[in-house]
N, C-alpha and C positions, 0 to 999 in steps of 0.2 A: 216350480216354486213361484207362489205368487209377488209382485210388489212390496206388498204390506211383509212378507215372511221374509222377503231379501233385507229388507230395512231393518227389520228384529233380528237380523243374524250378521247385520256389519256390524264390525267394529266400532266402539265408543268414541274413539281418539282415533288421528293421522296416524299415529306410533303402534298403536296397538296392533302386535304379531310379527314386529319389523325384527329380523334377523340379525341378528349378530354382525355376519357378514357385510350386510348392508349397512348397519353402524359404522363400519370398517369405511366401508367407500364413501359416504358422506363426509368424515371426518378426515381421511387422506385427499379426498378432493378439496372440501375446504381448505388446507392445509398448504396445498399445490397453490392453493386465488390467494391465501394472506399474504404467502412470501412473495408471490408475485408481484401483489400491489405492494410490498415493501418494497420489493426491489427497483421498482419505479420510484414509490413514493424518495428512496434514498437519499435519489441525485439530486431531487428537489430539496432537501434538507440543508445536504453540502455541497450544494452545486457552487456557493457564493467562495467559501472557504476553497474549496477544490480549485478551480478556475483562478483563483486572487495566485494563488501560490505557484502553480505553473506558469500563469502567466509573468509573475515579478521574476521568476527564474529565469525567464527569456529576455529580460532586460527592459521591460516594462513599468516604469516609476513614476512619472506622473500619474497623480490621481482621478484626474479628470478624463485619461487615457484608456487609463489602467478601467476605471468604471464602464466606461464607454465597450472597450474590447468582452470586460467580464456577462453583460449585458447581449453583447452579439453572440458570444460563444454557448451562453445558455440558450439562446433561440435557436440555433445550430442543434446544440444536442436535443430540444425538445421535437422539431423537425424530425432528425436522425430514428427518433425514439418513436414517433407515430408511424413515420415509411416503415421500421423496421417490424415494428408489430403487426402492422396491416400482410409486410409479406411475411415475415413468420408465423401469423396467423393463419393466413392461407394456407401458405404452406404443411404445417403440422396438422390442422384440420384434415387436409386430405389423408394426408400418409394415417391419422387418426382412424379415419375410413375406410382405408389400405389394410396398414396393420393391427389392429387391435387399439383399444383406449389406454389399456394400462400399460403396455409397451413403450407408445407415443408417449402419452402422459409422463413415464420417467426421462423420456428424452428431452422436455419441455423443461421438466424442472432440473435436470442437468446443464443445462443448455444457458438458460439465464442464472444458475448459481456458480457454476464457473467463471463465465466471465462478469461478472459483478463482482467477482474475487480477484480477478485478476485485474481489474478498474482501479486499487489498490497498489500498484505495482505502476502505473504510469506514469513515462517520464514527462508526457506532453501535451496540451491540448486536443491534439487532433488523433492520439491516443485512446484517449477519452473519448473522442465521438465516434470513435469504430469500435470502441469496446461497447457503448452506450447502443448502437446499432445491431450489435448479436445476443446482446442481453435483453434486448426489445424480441430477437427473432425467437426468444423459449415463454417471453413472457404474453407475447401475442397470443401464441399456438395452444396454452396451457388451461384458457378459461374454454376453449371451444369442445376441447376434447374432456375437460373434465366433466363440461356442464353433460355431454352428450351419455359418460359415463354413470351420473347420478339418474337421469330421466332412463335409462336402461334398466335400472338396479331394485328401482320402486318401484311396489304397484300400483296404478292408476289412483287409486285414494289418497295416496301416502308423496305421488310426485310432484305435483305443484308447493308442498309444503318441503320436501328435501330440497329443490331447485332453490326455491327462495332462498333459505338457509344457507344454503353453497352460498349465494351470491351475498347475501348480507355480511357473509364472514369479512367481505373486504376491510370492513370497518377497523378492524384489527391489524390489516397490514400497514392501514395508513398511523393509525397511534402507537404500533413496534419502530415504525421509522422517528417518531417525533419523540419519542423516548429514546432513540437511541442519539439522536439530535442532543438530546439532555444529558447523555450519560457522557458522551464521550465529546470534550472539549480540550482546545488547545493544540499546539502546533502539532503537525498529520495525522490528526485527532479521523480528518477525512480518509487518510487510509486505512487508519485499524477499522474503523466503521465498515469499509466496504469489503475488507476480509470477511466480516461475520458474514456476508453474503453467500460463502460458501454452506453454512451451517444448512438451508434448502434441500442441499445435495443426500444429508442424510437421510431426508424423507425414503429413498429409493429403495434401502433396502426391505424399510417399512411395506412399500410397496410390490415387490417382488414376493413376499413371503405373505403378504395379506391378502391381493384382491388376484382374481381370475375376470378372465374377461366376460363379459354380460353373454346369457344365451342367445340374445337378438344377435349381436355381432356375429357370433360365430356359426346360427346359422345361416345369416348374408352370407357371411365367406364359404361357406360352404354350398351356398345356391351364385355363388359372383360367376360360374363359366356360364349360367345360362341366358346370357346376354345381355347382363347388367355387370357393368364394373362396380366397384366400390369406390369410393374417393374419386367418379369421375368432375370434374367440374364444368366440361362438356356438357353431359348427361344434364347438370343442374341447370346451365343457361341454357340447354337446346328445346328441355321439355316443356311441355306446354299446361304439362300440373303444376313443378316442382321451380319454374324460372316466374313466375310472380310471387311465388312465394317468399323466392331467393330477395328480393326486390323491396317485398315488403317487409323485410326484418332487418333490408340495409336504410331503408326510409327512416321505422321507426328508430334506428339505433342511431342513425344522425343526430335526428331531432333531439334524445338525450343526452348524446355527448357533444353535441354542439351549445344547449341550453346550459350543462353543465358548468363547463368552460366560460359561457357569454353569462350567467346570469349566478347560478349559485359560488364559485367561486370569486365573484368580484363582492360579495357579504363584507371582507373587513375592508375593503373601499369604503361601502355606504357608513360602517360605522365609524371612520375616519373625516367623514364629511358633517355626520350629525354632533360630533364634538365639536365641531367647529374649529377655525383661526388659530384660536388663545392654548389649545391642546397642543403640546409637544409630540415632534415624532415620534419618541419611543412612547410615549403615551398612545399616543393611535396605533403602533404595533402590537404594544401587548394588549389591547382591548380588542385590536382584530384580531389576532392569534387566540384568543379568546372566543371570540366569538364564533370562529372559524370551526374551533374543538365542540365547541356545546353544539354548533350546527351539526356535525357528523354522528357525536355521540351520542345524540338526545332526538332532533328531528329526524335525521338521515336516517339513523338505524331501524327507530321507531318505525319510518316508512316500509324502509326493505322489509322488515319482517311479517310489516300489514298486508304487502301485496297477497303475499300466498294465500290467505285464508279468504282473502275477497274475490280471490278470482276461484276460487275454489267455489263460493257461495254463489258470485252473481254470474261468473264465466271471463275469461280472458278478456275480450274486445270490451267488456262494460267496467272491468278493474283499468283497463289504460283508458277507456275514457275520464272515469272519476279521478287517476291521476293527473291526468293532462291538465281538465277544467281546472283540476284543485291548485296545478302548476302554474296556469295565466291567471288565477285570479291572486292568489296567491304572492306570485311574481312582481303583479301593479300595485297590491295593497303594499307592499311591502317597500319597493323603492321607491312608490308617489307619497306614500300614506306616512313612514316613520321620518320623524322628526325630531326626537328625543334617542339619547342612548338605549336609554328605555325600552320605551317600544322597538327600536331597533330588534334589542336583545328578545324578547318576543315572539316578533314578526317571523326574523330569519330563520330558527326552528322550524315554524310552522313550516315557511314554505321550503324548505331543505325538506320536509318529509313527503314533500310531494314531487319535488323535483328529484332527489337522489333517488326515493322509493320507488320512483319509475323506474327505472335500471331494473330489480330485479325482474322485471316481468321478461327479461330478454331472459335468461336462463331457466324461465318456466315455459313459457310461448314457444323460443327457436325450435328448440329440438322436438318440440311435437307439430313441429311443418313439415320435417322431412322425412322420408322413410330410413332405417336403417343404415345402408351402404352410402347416403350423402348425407347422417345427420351432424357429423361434425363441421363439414364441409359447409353446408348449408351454413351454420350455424355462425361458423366463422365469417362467410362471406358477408354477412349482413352484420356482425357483429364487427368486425376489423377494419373492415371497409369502411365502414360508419365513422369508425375515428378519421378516416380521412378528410372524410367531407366535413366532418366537426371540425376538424383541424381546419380547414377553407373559410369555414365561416367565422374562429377565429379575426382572421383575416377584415370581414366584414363588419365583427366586432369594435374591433383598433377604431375603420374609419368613422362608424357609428357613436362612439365614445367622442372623439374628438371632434365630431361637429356637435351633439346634439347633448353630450354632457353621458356623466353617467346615469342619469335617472331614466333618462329617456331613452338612451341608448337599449335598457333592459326591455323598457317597454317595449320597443323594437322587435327585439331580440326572442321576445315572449310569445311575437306573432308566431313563428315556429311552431307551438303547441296547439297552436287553431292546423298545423299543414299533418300535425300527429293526427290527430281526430279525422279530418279527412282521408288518411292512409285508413283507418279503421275501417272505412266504410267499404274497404275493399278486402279487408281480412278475413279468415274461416274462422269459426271457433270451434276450440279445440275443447274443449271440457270435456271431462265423464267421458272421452275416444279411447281407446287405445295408438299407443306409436303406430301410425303407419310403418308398411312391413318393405 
């Protein structure tokens, strides 16, 4: 068949001849990322409420203390929260590779809906940061094995357009936590909240009755005696194909969740500073909570769901560059250039759509670097990892801010997206491939 005859016999649409089944596992994987990022997004809701109350239980009453303590113990658990995902990422990544996706996959979403139910039931701070540490180890492991599950399930036309999707779904985990923030107020208002946490758990049975494991996987498992393991992470760091690859997906997943953190999440800062003096705290609260939602629901999503069709169009390595650029320029116009409420409210959209819309490219990109038997592994490696190092530069954030202010600090901060671009120039592109085998 020629070209020209292959083109008059694709499909019209991504969707077009997509299976039932594979509906099924788009929709349970999405599913597996919302509650996930709920159950993160949670603690940040009622971390303030939670921590105020065990604390004063312990005989904690002055206020300047009591603030001071409340302040450490959330940086505790946010720490807790990043080690524990990085190594439950890891970790369920492999075994993802080991045993099967869907398997793994309920164990991930077992794993953090449990104990997020049972973060509910704590008598004590430091209760709270061990439960906060095993509910990070399902919710680490959960996005690496689901993503690897959806890029299995699709066919090449139809996969960069599911991955996206997956990943975009997050958006919704983070606005079930902020509504549930709304819903449920008043004294241990923070433990009924964290009970819903178990509601996750009933995904499973959804899952055991719905999805079978992808043909790639099982026949890796079925080819893994002939001298390839599955889920090695040896294998990933020793080879000489599959350990830059590992490398460059923990590069670029930095750079996003480190920008993340350093630049798009400090939004209701800036619009706390363009009100000025004469504005009340709760004034600059509810306008950056404000602002914060129209950034996710309006830029952010917009982004995620752009990636797929442009990388689908121009190819992988040319959609994270056009994010990247569109992220540093973006980034300067926005915390040099607004001065008004105004523009603020504008601005931050825009550049949310390029900063968070980068994200999705990880859950389109990872899993077509690795071949089968490490693609979870892989996946996670650069993917979990990356929070690490995000989590470091954090770090460099804080000192950045307080010498050089916030404006500049972004600036800073934005350099980052010039060290993305550089990684590219070392990346394969994967378009129109099939998964390596």
């Amino acid at each position: 068949m020629s070209v020209s005859e292959e083109q008059a016999c694709a499909p019209s649409t991504w969707y077009s001849g997509i299976k039932t089944r594979q509906w099924f596992v788009l929709a349970i994987a999405s599913a597996g990322w919302v509650f996930d990022v709920y159950e993160g997004q949670l603690f940040t809701v009622f971390k303030t409420s939670a921590l105020r109350d065990l604390l004063s239980q312990q005989g904690l009453s002055d206020p300047r203390v009591l603030a001071a303590a409340i302040d450490w113990h959330a940086n505790v658990a946010l720490a807790l929260f990043l080690i524990g995902g990085a190594v439950g990422g890891l970790g369920f990544g492999i075994l993802g590779d080991r045993y099967g996706r869907v398997r793994v996959l309920s164990w991930t979403i077992l794993t953090y809906s449990v104990f997020s139910a049972l973060t509910g039931f704590a008598r004590n701070v430091w209760e709270v940061h061990l439960l906060r540490a095993l509910v990070a180890l399902g919710a680490g492991g959960e996005w690496a094995v689901a993503a690897a599950l959806v890029a299995e399930s699709f066919p090449p036309r139809a996969r960069a357009f599911a991955s996206g999707t997956f990943h975009a779904s997050s958006v919704l985990g983070g606005a079930l936590a902020s509504l549930t923030g709304m819903y449920f107020v008043g004294p241990d208002s923070w433990r009924r909240a964290f009970l819903l946490g178990f509601a996750p758990a009933l995904l499973l049975l959804w899952i055991r009755l719905s999805l079978h494991e992808p043909g790639q996987w099982q026949k890796a498992k079925s080819e893994s005696g002939t001298g390839h393991e599955l889920g090695s992470l040896a294998e990933l760091l020793r080879d000489a194909q599959w350990r830059p690859r590992a490398f460059l997906a923990l590069g670029l997943a930095a750079v996003g969740l480190a920008t993340y953190w350093g630049i798009f999440a400090w939004g209701p800062e800036l619009i706390g500073e363009v009100l000025g003096p004469d504005a009340s705290k709760e004034t600059k609260q509810a306008a950056g909570s404000f602002a914060y939602l129209l950034m996710n629901l309006t830029g952010g999503l917009a982004g995620l769901l752009t990636f797929a069709p442009l990388a689908t169009w121009v190819g992988r390595r040319r959609a994270f560059a056009v994010y990247l650029v569109g992220a540093f320029v973006f980034s300067l116009v926005t915390f040099l250039g607004a001065r008004t409420h105004g523009q603020a409210l504008v601005l931050l959209p825009v550049m949310a759509f390029f900063v968070v819309g980068l994200h999705a490219g990880y859950a389109v990109y990872f899993p077509e670097l690795f071949p089968t038997r490490l693609r979870a592994t892989g996946s996670s490696f650069g993917f979990n990892l990356g929070r690490l190092v995000g989590a470091a530069m954090l770090l460099v954030r804080g000192v950045l801010g307080a010498s050089l202010g916030l404006r500049y600090a972004v600036v800073a901060m934005a350099c980052l997206f010039i060290v993305g671009l550089v990684l590219l120039t070392c990346a394969p592109e994967t378009r129109g491939q099939p998964l390596p085998d």
